[in-house]
Structures are given as C-alpha cells and as structure tokens.
DRENMARLO-364988 format. One record per residue (C-alpha): residue in one letter; x, y, z. Coordinates in steps of 0.5 Angstrom, whole numbers, padded with zeros to 4 digits, always signed. Example, Ala and Ser with C-alpha at 12.3 -4.5 7.8 and 13.67 -1.06 7.14 Angstrom:
BEGIN
a+0025-0009+0016 s+0027-0002+0014 
***
This chain:
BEGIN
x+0406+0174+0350 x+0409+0170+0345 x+0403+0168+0342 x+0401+0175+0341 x+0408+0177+0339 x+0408+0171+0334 x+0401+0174+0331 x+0404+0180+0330 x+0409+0178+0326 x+0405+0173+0322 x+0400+0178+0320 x+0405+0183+0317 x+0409+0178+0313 x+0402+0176+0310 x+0401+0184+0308 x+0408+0185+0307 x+0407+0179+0302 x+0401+0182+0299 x+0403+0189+0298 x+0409+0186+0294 x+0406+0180+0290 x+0398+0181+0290 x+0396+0188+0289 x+0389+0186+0290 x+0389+0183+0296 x+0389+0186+0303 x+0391+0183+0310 x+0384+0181+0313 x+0385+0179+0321 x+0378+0175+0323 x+0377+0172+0329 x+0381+0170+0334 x+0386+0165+0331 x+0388+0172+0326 x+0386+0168+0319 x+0389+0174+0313 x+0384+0173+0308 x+0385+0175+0300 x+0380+0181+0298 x+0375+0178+0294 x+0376+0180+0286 x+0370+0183+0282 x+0371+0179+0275 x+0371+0183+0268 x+0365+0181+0263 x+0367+0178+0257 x+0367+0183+0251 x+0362+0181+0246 x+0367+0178+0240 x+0368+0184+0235 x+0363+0182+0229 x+0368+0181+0221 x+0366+0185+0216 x+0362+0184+0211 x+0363+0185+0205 x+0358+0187+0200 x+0361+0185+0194 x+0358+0178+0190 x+0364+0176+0185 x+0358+0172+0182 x+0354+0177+0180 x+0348+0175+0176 x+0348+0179+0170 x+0352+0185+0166 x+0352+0191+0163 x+0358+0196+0160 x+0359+0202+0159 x+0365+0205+0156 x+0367+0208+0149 x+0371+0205+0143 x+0376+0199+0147 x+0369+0196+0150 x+0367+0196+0142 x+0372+0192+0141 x+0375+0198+0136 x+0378+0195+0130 x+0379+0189+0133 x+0376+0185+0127 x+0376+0189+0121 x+0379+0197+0120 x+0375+0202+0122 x+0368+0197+0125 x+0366+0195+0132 x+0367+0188+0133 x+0363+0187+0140 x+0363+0180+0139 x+0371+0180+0142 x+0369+0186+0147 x+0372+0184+0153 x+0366+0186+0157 x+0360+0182+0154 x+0363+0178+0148 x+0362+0171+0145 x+0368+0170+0141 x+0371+0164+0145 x+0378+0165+0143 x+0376+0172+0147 x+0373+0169+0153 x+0370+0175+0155 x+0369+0178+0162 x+0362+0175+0161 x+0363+0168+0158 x+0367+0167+0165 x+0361+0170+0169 x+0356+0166+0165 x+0358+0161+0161 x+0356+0160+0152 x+0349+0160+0154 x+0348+0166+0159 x+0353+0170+0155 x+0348+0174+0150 x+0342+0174+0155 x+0345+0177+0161 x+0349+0182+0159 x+0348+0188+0154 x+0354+0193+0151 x+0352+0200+0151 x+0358+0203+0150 x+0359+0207+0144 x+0366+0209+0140 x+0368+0215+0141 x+0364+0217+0147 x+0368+0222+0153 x+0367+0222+0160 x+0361+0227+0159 x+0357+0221+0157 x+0357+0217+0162 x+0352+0219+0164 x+0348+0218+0160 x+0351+0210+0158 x+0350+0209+0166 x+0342+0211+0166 x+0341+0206+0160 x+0345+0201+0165 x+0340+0203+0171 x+0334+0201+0167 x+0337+0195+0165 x+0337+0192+0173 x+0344+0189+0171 x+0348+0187+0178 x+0354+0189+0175 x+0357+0194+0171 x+0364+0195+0168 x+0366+0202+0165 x+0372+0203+0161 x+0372+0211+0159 x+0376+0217+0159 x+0382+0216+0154 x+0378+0220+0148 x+0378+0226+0154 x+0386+0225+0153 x+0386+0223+0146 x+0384+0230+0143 x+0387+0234+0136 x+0391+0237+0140 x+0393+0237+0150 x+0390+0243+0150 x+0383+0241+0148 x+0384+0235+0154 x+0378+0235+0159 x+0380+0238+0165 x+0381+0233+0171 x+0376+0237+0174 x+0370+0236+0169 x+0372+0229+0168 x+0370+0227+0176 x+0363+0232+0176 x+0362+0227+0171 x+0364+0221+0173 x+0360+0223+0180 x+0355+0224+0176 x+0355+0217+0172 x+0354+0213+0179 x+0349+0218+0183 x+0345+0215+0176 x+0346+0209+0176 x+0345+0209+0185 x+0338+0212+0182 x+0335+0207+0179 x+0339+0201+0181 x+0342+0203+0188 x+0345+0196+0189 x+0348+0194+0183 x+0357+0194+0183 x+0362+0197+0179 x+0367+0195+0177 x+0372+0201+0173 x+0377+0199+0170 x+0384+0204+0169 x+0385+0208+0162 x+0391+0204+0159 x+0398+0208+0158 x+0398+0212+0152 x+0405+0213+0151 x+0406+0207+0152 x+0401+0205+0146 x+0406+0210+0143 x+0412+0207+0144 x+0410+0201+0142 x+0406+0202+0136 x+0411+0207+0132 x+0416+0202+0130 x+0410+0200+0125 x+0410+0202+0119 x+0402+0201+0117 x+0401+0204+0123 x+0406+0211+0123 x+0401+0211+0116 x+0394+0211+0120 x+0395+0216+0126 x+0396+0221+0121 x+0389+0220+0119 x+0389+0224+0126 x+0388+0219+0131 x+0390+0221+0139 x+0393+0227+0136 x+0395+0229+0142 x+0399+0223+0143 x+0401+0220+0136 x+0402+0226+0132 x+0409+0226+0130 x+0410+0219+0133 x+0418+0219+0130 x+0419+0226+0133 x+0423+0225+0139 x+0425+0232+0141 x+0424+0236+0147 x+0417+0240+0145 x+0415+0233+0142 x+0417+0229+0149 x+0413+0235+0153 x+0407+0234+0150 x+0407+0227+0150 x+0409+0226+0157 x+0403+0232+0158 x+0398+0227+0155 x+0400+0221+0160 x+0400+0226+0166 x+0392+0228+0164 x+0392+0220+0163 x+0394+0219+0171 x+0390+0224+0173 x+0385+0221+0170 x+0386+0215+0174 x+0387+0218+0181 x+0380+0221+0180 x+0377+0214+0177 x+0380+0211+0184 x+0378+0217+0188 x+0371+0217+0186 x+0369+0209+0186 x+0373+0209+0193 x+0366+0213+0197 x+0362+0208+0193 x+0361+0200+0198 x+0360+0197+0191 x+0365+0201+0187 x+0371+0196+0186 x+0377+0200+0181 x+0382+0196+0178 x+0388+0198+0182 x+0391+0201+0176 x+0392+0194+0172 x+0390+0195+0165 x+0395+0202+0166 x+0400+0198+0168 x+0399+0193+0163 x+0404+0192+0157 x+0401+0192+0150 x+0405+0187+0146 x+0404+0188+0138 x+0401+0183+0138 x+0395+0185+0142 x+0395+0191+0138 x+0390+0192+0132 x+0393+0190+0126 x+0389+0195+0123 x+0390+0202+0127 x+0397+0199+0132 x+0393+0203+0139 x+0386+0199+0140 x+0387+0193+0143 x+0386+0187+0138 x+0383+0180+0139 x+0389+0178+0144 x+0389+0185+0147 x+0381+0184+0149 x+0383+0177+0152 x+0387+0181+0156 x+0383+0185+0159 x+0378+0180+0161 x+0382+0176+0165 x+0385+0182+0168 x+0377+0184+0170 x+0375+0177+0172 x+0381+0177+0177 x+0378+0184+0181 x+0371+0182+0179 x+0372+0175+0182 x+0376+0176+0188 x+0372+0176+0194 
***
C-alpha cells in the first residue's frame, strides 16, 4: 500500500511539473516501475536564409549619352550666347570641369564614350526624341537634365502643363526601354529658378540681359518686389516643383532609373558659379558643381 501510494504521488508532482513548467510534455507511466517519460518534440525546419536584393544599378557604367537642353550645352559658360559642350558637366573635357564623364572615364575615354545630344532650348516634348537618339547609340547610361524651359517661357501662362510634361517624360524612357532595355538613368532635379533670381538681380549686366526676354517668366521685372510680381514668381517655382515631383514619380517605376533626390533643386548657385555673361546658366564652376553632384548619385552603390 506505500509502494502504490508513493507511486502515486510521484506520478502527479511529475504531471504537475509538466503542466507548470514543460507545456510539451506529458506524464507517461510505463512499466512497472512508473517511469514518466517527456513527449517527443518534433523539430522545426530551418527556413532557408532570406536572399539580399540585388541591385541592378553598376555605378561604373561603361559609356554615356546626355540628353537635356541649354545647361547640358554648357550654355554661355565659355562666350556670350554660344554652346560651350567642352565645360558641360555631362560629357566635357575641360579638366577644370571634371565633367561626370572625365570621372567615369578618364581623359582618355572621355571624348569616345560618351555623346552630348541635348540641344538649347529644348522642352520636355523633345525628349523623346533626344532619348531615341541615346537608344541607337547603346550607351549603359543616360543623364537627363530637361524641363526649365517648360517653366521658363514669356510669360506662366505659357508654362507646360505638369500633366503634358510627364506624358513625355513616360514617353522618353518607354523610347529608350526600346532600343536599349538595360541602359540606367540618371535624372537630375531642374534647379531653383527663384532662387537663379534672387541671385542673379543684384548684377547690373545681368538685370541688362533678362530684358532681352530670358526666363520671362521669372526674370522679367526682376526689381519689381510687388505682391503681383512675387505671385508670379512663386507661381514659376511651383510649376518647377511640380516638375520635380513628376521627374521623381516617373523614374521611381523604372529599376534602372536613379533621381537625384532633389539635389541640383536644393543647390545654392553663388555668382560665381553663374554665367558672367547672362547671371542664370551655370558658369565653368557652376558645371563642376553639377558633375560632382551626379557623380556622387551615380557612384553610389
């Protein structure tokens, strides 16, 4: 009678002990000396290490074609009212520029790797064009820069509507995706243009040309400081940010489409880095600038 006694006892502290402390075991009596027994646990698998993701932007690429308007020029950058492609930021080979393809390719690769297809003056609606252009030339990467004459027209009311101006845009990389589906992008913000005015309308020389009707959006009447004149100024940088929103929104569907991030929008021209000549395309120094601001999105990884 002990001996049974005892065993029961035993049996249920072991159950007991079970249900407090090891949910998955069950008090299993065997035999005649009562032996309680864990349940066997089934192990879990393993899950497989979850893959990293891989990037399919090469921050070397191997040759380059840019696309864009009067800034990819080099716009009065070198002589009043002239292309100056050698300073372009994009694809130049003055030395004091270090353009975005001397950094990508050296002195020696420069001139043979990389093509300047923009054109002063250009609007969105010929990007199009530009960037079928680009596709026959296979390059593995293409910069853009286009859309500040969109904003930059006689007067705000001729500004491209932002819905016109991403049509074309989809359109442009739809044509490049044709004829050269692997090529990256990179699209660079359109710069501040109130800001170009704030900095440009302290110069004499250069109040003297924006009445030759340069930016008349902007930069007409640039001493006028009056409510009317402020409303269309601020109405400009609106349609500029607008612009920006849709360069951003569009490239952000394509895997090898990289924005800038609103960099060259955020940059503080000085008068230095301004043309001499007109006080709103960048200068010599002003291209360096942008170079350095694509070469550091480009060669990111």
């Amino acid at each position: 009678m002990r001996g049974r006694r005892r065993f029961r006892t035993t049996a249920a502290a072991v159950a007991l002990l079970c249900v407090a402390a090891l949910p998955g075991c069950s008090a299993e009596t065997g035999g005649p000396g009562g032996v309680a027994r864990p349940a066997a646990a089934t192990p879990k698998p393993t899950p497989p290490p979850t893959p990293k993701p891989t990037s399919l932007w090469n921050p070397s690429p191997g040759s380059l074609a840019a696309v864009g308007d009067s800034i990819t020029r080099a716009f009065d950058a070198c002589s009043v009212l002239a292309d100056c492609p050698e300073a372009s930021w994009a694809t130049g080979t003055d030395a004091g520029v270090n353009s975005l393809a001397l950094r990508l390719f050296g002195p020696a690769g420069a001139a043979g790797r990389s093509w300047n297809l923009a054109r002063t003056g250009a609007r969105m609606a010929e990007l199009p064009g530009q960037m079928a252009a680009a596709a026959a030339r296979r390059p593995e990467l293409v910069t853009v820069m286009m859309g500040a004459n969109d904003a930059c027209r006689a007067r705000p009311e001729q500004m491209t509507p932002v819905e016109e101006f991403r049509a074309s845009f989809r359109d442009s990389l739809a044509r490049l995706r044709a004829g050269a589906p692997k090529a990256q992008v990179y699209v660079s913000s359109l710069p501040d243009l109130k800001r170009l005015w704030a900095t440009g309308r302290v110069s004499p020389t250069g109040r003297q040309v924006w009445s030759l009707d340069v930016c008349g959006s902007m930069l007409a009447a640039p001493e006028d400081l009056s409510p009317a004149a402020e409303e269309r100024r601020t109405r400009v940088r609106d349609r500029v940010v607008a612009y920006n929103r849709v360069l951003r929104e569009v490239c952000a569907k394509d895997a090898r489409c990289r924005y800038d991030g609103g960099a060259v929008f955020g940059f503080r021209f000085e008068g230095g880095q301004l043309s001499p000549w007109d006080w709103f395309h960048p200068s010599r120094d002003g291209q360096a600038r942008l170079a350095e601001i694509a070469y550091r999105r480009i060669s990111a990884r």
